[in-house]
N, CA, C and O atoms as CSV, one atom per row, in Angstrom:
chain,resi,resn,atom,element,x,y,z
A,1,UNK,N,N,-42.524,-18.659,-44.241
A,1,UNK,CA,C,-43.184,-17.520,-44.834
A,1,UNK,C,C,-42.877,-17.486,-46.320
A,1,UNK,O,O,-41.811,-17.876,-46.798
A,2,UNK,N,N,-43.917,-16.978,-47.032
A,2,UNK,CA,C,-43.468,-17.332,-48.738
A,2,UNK,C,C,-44.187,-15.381,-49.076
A,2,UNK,O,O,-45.213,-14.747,-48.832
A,3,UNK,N,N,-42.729,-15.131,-49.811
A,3,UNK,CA,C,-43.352,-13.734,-50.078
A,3,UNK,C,C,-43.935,-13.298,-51.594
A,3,UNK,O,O,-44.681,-14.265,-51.752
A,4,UNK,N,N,-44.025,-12.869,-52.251
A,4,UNK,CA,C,-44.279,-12.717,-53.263
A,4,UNK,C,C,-44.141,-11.571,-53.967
A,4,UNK,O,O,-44.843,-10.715,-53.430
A,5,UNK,N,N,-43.476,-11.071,-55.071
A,5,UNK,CA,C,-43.013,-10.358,-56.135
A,5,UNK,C,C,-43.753,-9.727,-56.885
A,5,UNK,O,O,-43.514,-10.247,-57.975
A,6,UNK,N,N,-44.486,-8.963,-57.048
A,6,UNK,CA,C,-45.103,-8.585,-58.384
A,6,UNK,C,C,-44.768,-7.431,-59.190
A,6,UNK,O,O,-44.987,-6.326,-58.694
A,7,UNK,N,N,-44.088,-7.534,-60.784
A,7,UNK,CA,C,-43.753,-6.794,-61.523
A,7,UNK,C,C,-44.815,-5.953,-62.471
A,7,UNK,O,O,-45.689,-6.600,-63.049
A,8,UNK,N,N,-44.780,-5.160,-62.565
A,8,UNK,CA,C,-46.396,-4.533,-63.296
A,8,UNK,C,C,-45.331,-3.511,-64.145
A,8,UNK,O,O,-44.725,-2.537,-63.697
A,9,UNK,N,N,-45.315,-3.987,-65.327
A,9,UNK,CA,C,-45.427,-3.221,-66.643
A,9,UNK,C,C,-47.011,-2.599,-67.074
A,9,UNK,O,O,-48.166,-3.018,-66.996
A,10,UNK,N,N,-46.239,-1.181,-67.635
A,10,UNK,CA,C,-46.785,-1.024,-68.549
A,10,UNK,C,C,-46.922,-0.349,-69.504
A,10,UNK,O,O,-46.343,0.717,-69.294
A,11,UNK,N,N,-47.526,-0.372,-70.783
A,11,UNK,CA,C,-46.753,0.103,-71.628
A,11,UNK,C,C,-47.312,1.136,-72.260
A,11,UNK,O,O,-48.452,1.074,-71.800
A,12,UNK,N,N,-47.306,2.096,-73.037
A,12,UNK,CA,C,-47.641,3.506,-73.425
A,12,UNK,C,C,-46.994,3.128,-74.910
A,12,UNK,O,O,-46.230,2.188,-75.126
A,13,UNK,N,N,-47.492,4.096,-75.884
A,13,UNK,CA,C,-46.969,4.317,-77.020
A,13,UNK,C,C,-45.596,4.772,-76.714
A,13,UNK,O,O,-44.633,4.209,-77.235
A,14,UNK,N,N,-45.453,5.782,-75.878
A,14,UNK,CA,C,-43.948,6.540,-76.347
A,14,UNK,C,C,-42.966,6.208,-75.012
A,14,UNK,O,O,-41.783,6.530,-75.115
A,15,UNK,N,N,-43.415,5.589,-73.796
A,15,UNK,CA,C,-42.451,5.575,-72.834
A,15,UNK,C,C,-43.193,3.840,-71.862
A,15,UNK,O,O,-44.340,3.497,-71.575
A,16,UNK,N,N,-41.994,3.266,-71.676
A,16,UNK,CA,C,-42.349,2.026,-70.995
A,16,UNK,C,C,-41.485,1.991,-69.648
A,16,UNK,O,O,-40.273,1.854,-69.477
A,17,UNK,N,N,-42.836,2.213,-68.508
A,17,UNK,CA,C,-42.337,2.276,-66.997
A,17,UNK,C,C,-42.194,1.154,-66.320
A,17,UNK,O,O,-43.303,0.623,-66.261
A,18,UNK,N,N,-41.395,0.517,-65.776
A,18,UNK,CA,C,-40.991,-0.704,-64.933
A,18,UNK,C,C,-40.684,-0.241,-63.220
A,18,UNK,O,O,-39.749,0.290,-62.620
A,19,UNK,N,N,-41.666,-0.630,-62.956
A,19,UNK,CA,C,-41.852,-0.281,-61.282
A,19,UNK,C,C,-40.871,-1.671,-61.018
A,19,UNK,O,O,-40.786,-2.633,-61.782
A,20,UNK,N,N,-40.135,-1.483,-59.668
A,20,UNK,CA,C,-38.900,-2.470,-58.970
A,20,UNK,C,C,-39.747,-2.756,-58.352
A,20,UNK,O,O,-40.641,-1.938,-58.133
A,21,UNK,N,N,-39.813,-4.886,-57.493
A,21,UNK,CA,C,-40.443,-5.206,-56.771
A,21,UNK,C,C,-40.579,-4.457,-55.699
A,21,UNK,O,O,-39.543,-3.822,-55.499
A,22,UNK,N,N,-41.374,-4.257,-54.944
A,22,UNK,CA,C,-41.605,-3.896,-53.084
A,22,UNK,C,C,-41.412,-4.550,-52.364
A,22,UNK,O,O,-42.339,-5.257,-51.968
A,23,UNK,N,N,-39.889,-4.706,-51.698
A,23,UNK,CA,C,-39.586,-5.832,-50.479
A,23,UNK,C,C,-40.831,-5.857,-49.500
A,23,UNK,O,O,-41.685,-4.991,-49.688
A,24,UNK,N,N,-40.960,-6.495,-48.781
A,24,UNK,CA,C,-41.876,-6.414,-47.847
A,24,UNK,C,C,-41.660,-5.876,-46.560
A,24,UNK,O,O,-40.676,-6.261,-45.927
A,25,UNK,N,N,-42.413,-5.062,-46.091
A,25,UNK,CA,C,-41.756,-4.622,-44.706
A,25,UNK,C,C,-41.637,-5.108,-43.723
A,25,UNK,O,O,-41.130,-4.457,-42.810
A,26,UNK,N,N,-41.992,-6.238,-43.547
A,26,UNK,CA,C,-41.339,-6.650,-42.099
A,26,UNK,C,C,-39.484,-7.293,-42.395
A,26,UNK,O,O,-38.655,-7.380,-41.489
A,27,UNK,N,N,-39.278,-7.583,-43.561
A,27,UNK,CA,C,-37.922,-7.669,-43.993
A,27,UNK,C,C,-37.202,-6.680,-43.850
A,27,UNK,O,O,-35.972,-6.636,-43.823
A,28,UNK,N,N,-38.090,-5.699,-43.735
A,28,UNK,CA,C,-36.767,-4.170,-44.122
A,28,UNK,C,C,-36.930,-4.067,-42.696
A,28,UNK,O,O,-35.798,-4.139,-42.216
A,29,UNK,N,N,-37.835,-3.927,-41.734
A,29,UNK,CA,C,-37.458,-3.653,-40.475
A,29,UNK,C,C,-36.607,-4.898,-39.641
A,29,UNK,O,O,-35.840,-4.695,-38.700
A,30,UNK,N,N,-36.860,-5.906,-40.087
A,30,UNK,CA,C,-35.783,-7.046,-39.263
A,30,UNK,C,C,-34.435,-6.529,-39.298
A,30,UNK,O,O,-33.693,-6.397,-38.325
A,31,UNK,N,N,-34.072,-6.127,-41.018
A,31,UNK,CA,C,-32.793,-6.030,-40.966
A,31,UNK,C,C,-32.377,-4.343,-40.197
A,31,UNK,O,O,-31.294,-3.966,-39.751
A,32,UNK,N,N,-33.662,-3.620,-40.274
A,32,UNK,CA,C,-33.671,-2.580,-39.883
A,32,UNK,C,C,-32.808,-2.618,-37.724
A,32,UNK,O,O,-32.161,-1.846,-37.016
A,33,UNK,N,N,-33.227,-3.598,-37.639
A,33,UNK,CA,C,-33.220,-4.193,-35.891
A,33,UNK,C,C,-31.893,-5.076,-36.086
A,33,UNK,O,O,-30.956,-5.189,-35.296
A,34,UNK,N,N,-32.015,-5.515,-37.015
A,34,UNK,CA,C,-30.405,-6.357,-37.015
A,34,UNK,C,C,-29.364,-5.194,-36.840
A,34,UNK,O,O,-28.487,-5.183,-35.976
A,35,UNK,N,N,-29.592,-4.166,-37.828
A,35,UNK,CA,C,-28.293,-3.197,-38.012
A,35,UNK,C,C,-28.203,-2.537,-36.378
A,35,UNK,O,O,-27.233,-2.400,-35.633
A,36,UNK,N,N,-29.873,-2.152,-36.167
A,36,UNK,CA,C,-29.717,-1.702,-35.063
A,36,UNK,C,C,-28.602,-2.047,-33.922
A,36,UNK,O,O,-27.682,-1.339,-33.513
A,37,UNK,N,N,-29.042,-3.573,-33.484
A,37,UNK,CA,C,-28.295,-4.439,-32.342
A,37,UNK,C,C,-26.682,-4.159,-33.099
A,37,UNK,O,O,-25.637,-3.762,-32.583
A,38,UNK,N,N,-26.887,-4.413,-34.024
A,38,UNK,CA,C,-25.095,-4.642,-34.422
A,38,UNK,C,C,-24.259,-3.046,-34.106
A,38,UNK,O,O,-23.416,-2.962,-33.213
A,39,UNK,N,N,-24.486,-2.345,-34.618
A,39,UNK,CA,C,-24.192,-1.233,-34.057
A,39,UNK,C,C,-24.175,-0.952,-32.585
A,39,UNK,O,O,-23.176,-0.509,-32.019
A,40,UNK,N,N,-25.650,-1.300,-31.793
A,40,UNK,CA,C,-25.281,-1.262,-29.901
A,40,UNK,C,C,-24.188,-2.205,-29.998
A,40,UNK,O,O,-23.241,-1.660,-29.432
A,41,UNK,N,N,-23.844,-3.312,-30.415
A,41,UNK,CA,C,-23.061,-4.303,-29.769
A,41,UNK,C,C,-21.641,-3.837,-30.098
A,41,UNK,O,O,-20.666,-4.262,-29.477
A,42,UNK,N,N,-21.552,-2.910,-31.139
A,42,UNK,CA,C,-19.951,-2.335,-31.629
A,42,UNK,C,C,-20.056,-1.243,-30.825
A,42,UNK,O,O,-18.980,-0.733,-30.513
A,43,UNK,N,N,-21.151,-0.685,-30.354
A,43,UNK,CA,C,-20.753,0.309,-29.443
A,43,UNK,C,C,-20.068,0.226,-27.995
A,43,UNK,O,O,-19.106,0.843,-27.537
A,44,UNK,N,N,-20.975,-0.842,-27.383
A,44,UNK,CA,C,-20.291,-1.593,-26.237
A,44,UNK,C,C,-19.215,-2.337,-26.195
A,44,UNK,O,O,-18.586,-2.422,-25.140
A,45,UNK,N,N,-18.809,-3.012,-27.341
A,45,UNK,CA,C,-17.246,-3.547,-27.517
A,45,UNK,C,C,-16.328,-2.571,-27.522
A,45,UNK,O,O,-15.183,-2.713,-27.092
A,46,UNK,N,N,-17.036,-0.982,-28.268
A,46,UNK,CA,C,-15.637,0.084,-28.296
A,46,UNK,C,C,-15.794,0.230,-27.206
A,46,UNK,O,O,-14.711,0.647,-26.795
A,47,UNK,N,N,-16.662,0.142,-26.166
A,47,UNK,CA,C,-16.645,0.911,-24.569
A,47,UNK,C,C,-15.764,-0.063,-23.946
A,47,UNK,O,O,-14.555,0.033,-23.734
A,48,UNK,N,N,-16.669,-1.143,-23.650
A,48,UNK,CA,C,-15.675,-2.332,-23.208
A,48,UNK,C,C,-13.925,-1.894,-23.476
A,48,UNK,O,O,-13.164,-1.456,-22.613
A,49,UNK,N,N,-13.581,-2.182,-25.006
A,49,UNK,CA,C,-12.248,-1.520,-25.423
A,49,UNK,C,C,-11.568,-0.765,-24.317
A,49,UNK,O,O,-10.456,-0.950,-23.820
A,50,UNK,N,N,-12.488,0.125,-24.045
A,50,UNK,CA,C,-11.942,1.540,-23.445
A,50,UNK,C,C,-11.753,1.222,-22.162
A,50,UNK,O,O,-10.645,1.238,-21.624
A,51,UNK,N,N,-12.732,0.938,-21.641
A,51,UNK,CA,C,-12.280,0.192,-19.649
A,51,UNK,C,C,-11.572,-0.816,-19.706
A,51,UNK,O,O,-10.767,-0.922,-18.781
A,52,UNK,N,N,-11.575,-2.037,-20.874
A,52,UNK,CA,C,-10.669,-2.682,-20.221
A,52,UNK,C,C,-9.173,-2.223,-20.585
A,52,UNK,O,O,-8.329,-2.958,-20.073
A,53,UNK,N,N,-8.489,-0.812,-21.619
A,53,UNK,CA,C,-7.332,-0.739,-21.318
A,53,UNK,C,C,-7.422,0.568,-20.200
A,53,UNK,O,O,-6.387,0.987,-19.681
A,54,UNK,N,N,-8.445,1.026,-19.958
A,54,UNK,CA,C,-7.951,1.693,-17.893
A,54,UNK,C,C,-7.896,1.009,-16.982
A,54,UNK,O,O,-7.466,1.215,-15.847
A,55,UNK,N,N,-8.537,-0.245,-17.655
A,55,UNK,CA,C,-8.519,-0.819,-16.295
A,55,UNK,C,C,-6.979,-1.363,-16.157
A,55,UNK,O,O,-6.525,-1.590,-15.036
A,56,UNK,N,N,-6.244,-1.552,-17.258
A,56,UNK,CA,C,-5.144,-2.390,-17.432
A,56,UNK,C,C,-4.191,-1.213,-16.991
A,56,UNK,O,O,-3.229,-1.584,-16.320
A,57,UNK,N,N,-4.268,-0.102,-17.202
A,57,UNK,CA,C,-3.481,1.078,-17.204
A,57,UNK,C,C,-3.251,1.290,-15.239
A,57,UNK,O,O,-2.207,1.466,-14.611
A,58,UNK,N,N,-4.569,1.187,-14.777
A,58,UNK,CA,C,-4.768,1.256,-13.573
A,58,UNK,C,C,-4.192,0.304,-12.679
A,58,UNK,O,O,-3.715,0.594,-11.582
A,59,UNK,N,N,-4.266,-1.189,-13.326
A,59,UNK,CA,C,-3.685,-2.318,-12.733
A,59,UNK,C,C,-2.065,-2.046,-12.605
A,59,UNK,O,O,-1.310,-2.153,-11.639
A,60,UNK,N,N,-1.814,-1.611,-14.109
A,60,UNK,CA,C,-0.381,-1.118,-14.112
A,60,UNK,C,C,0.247,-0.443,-13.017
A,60,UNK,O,O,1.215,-0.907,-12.416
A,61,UNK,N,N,-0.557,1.163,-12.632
A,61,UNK,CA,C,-0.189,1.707,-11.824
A,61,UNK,C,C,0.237,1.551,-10.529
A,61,UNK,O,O,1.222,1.989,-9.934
A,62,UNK,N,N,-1.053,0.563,-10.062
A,62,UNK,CA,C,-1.286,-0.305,-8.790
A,62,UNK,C,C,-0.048,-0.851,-8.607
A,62,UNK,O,O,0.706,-0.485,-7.706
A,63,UNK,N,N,0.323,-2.069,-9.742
A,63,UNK,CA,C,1.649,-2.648,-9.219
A,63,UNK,C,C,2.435,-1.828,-9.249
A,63,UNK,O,O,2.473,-1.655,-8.031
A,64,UNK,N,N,3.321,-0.954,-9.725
A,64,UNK,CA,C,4.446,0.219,-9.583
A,64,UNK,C,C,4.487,0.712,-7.783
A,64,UNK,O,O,5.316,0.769,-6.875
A,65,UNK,N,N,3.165,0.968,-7.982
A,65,UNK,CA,C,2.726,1.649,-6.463
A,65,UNK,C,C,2.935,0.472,-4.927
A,65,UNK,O,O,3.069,0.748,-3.735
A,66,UNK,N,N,2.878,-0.915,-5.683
A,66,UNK,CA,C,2.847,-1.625,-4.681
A,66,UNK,C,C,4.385,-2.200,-4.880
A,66,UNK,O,O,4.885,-3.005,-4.094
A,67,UNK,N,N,5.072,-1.670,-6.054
A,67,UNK,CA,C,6.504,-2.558,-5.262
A,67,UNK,C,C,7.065,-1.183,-4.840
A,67,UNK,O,O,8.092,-1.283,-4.169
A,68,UNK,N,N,6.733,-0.201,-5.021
A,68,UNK,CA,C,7.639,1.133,-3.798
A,68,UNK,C,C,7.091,0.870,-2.847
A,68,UNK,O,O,7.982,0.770,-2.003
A,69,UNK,N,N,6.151,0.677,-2.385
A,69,UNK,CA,C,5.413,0.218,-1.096
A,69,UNK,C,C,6.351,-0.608,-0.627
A,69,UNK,O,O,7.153,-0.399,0.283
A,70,UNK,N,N,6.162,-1.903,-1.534
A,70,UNK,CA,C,7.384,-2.894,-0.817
A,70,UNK,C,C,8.827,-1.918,-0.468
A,70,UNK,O,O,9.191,-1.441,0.606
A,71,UNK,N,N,9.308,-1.863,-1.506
A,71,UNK,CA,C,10.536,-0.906,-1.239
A,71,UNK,C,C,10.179,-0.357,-0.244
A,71,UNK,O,O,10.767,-1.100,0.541
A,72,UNK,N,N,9.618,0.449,0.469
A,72,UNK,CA,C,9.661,1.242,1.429
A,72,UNK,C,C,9.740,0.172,2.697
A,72,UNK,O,O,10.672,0.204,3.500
A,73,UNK,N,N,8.820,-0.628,2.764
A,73,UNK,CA,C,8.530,-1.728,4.064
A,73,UNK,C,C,9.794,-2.354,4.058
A,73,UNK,O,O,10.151,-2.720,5.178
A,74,UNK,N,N,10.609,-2.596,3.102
A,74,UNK,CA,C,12.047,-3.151,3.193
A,74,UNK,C,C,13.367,-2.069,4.181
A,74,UNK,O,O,14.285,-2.132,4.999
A,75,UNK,N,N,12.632,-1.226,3.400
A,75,UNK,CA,C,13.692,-0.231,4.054
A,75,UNK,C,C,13.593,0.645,5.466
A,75,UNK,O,O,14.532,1.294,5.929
A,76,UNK,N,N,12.069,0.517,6.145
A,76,UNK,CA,C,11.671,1.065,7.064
A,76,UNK,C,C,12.059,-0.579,7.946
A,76,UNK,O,O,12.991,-0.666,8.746
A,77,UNK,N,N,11.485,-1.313,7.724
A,77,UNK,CA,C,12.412,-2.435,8.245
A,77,UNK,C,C,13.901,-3.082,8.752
A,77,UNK,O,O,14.173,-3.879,9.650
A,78,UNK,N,N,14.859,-2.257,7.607
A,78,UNK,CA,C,16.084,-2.357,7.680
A,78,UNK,C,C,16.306,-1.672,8.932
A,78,UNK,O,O,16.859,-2.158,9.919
A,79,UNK,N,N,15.703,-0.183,8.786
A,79,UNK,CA,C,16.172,0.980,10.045
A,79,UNK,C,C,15.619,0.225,11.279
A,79,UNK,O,O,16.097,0.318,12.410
A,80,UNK,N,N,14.697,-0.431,10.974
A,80,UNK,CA,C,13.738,-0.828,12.508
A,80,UNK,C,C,15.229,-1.788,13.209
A,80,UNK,O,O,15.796,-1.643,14.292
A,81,UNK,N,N,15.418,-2.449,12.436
A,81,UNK,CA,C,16.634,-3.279,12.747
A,81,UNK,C,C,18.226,-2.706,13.356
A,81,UNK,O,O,18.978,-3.019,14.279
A,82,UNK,N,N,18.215,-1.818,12.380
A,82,UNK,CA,C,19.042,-0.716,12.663
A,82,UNK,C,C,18.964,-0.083,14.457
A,82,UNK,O,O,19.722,-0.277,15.407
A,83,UNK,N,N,17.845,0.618,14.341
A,83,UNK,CA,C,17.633,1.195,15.479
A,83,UNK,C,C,17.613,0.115,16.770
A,83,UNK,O,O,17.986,0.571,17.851
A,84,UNK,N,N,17.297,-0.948,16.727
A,84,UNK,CA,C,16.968,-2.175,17.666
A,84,UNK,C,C,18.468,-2.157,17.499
A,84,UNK,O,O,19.105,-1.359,18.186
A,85,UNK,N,N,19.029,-2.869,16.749
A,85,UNK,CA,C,20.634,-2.864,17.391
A,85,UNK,C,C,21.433,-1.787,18.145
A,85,UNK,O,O,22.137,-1.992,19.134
A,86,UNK,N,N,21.201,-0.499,17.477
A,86,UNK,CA,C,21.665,0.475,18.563
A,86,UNK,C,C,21.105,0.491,19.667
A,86,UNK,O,O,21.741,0.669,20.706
A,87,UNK,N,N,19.590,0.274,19.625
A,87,UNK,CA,C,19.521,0.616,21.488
A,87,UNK,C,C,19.650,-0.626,22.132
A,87,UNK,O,O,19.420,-0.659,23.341
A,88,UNK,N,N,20.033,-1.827,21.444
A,88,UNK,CA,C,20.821,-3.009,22.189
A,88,UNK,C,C,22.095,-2.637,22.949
A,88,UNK,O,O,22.368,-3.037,24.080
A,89,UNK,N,N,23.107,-1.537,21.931
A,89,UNK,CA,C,24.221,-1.629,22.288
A,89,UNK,C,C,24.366,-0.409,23.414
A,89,UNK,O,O,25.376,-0.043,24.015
A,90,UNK,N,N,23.119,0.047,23.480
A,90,UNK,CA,C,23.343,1.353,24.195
A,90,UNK,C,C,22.459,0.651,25.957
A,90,UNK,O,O,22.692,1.031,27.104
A,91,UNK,N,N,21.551,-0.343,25.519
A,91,UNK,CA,C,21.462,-0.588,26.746
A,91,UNK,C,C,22.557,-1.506,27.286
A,91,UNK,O,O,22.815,-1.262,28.465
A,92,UNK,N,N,22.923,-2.012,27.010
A,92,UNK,CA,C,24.242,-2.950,27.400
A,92,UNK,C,C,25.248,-1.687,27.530
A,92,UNK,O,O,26.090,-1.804,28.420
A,93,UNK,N,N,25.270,-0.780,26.948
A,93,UNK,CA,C,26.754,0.049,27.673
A,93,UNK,C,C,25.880,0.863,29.095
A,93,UNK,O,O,26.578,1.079,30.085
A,94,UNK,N,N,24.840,1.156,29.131
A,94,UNK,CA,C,23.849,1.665,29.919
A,94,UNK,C,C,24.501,0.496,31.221
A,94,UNK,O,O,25.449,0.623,31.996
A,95,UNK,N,N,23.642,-0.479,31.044
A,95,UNK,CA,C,23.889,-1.371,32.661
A,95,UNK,C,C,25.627,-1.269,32.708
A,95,UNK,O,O,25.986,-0.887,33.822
A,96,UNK,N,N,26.295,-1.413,32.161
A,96,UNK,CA,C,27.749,-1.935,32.396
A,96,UNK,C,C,28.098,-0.384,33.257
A,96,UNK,O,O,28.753,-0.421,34.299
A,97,UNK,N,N,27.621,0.848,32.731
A,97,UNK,CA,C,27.701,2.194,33.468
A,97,UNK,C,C,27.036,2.126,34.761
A,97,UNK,O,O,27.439,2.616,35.816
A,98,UNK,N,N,25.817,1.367,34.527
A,98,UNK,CA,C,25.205,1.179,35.716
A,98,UNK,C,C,25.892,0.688,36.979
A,98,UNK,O,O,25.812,1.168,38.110
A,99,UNK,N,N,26.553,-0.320,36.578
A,99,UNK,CA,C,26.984,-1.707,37.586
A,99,UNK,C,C,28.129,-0.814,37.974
A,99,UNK,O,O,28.366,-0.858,39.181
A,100,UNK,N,N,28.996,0.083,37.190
A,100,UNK,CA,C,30.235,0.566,37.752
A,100,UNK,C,C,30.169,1.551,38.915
A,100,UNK,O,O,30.760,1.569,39.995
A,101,UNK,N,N,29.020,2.591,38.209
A,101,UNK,CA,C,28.337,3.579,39.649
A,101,UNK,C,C,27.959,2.583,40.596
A,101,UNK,O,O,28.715,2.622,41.566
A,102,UNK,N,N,27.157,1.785,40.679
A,102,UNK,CA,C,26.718,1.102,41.907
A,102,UNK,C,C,27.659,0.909,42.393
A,102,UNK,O,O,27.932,1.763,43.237
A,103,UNK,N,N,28.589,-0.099,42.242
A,103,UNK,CA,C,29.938,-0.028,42.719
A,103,UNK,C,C,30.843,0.708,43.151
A,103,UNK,O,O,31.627,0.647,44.098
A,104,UNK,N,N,30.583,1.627,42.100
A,104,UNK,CA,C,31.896,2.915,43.108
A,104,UNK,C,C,30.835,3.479,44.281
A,104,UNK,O,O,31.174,3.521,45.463
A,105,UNK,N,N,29.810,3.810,43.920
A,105,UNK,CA,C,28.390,3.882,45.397
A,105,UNK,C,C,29.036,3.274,46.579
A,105,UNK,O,O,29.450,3.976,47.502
A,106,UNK,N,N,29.164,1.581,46.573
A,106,UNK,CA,C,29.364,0.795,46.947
A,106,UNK,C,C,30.223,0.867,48.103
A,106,UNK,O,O,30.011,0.712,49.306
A,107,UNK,N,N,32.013,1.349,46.915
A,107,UNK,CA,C,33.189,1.626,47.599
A,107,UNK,C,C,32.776,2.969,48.407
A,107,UNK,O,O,32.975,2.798,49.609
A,108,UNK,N,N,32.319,4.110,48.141
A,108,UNK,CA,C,32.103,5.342,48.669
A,108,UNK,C,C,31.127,5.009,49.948
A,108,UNK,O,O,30.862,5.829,50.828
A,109,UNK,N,N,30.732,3.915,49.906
A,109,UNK,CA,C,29.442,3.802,51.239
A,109,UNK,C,C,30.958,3.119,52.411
A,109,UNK,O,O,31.153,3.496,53.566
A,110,UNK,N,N,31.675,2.238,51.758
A,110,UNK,CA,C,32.208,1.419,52.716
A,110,UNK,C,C,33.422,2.499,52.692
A,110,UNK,O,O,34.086,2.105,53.651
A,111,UNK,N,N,33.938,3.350,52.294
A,111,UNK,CA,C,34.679,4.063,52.787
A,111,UNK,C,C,34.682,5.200,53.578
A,111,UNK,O,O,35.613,5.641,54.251
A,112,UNK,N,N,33.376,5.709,53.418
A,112,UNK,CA,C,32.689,6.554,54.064
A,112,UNK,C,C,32.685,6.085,56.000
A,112,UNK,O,O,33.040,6.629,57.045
A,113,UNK,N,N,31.881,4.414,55.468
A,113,UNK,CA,C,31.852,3.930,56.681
A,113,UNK,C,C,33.397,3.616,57.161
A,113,UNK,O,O,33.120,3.770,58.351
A,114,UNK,N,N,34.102,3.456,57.176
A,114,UNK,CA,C,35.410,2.954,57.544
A,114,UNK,C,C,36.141,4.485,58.240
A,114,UNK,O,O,36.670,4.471,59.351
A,115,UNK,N,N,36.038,6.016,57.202
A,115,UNK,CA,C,36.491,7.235,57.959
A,115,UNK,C,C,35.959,7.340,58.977
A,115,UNK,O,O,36.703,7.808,59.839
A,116,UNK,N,N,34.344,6.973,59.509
A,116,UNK,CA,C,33.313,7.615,60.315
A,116,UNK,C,C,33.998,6.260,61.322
A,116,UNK,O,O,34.243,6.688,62.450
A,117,UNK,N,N,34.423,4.452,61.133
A,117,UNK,CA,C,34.937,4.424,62.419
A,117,UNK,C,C,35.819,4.840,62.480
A,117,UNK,O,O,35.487,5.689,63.308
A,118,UNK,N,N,37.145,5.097,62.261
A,118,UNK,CA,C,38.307,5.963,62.483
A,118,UNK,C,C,38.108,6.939,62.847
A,118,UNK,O,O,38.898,7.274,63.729
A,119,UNK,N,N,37.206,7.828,62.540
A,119,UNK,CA,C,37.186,8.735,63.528
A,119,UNK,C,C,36.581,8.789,64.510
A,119,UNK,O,O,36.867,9.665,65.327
A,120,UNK,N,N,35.711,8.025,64.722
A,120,UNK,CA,C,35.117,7.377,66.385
A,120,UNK,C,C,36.072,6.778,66.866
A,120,UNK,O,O,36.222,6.731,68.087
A,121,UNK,N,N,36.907,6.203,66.029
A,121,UNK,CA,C,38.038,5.052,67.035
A,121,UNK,C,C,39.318,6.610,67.604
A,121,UNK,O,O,39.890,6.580,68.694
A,122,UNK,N,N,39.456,7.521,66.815
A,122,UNK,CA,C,40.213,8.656,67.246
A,122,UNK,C,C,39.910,9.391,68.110
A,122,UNK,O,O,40.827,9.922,68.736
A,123,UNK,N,N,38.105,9.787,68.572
A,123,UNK,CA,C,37.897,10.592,69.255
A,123,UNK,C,C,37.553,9.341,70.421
A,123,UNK,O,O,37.384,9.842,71.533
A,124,UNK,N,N,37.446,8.190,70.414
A,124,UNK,CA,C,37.564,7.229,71.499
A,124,UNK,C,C,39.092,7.551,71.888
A,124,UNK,O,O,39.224,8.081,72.991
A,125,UNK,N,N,39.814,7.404,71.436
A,125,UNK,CA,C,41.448,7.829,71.927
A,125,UNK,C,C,41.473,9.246,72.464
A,125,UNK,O,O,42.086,9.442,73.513
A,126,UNK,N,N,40.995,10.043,71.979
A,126,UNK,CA,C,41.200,11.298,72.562
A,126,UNK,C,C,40.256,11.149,73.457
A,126,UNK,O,O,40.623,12.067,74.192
A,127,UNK,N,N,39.553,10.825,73.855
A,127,UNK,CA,C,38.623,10.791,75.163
A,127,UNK,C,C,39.158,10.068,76.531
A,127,UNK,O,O,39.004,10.329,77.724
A,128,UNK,N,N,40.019,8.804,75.657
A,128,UNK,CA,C,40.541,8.217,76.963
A,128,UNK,C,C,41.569,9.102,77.310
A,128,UNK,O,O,41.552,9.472,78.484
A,129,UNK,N,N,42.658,9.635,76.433
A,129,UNK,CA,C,43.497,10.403,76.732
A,129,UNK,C,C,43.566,11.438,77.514
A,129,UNK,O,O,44.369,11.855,78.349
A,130,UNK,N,N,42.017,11.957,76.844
A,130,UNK,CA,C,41.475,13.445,78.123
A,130,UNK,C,C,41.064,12.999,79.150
A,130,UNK,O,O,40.820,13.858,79.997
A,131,UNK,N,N,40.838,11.735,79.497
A,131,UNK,CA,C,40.664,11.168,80.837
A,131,UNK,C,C,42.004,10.587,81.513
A,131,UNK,O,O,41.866,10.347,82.712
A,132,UNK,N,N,43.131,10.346,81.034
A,132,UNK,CA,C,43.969,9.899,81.423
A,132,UNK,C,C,44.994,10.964,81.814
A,132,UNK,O,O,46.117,10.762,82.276
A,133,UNK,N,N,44.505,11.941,81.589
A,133,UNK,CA,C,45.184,12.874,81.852
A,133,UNK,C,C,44.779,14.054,83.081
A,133,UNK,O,O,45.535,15.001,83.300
């Protein structure tokens, strides 16, 4: 594209006016659209700016949030462990209580049985006796 300039003097006895070239307008609106875009594009870089430090702020938070998390799963873990060993030790004292009642059960059945023959074997004696007499 080739533009062209034209200066137009002219002159008067007492005063000499000099008109400034006339850019052409499709120049003034290009740059008019240049400034435009440049400005959207600084607008969206300050936005951009702005989400990506929430987003960073947010990421931040996230991890904080996820090592108490951990912390917690460590420590709800520990107790889980905790608690599993106690009711290990409580079922093992459990049967060993168990096995001793059964047992004294055991002795109380066979002693039970042993009074009940003795005293059949006594009232067998007193029967022969009341017959022998």
């Amino acid at each position: 594209t080739t533009t062209t300039t034209t200066t137009t003097t002219t002159t008067t006895p007492a005063t000499t006016t000099t008109t400034l070239p006339n850019p052409p307008t499709t120049e003034v609106q290009n740059l008019g659209k240049i400034n435009y875009f440049l400005t959207q594009a600084l607008a969206e870089a300050t936005d951009l700016g702005c989400t990506i430090r929430k987003l960073q702020m947010d990421c931040k938070f996230l991890r904080d949030k996820n090592k108490e998390l951990e912390r917690r799963v460590v420590d709800e873990e520990s107790r889980r462990k905790k608690a599993e060993e106690r009711e290990s030790k409580i079922r093992g004292k459990y049967e060993r209580v168990k096995e001793k009642v059964e047992k004294y059960q055991r002795g109380l059945e066979i002693q039970q049985k042993q009074q009940m023959q003795q005293m059949e074997q006594q009232q067998q004696q007193q029967h022969q006796q009341q017959q022998q007499q």
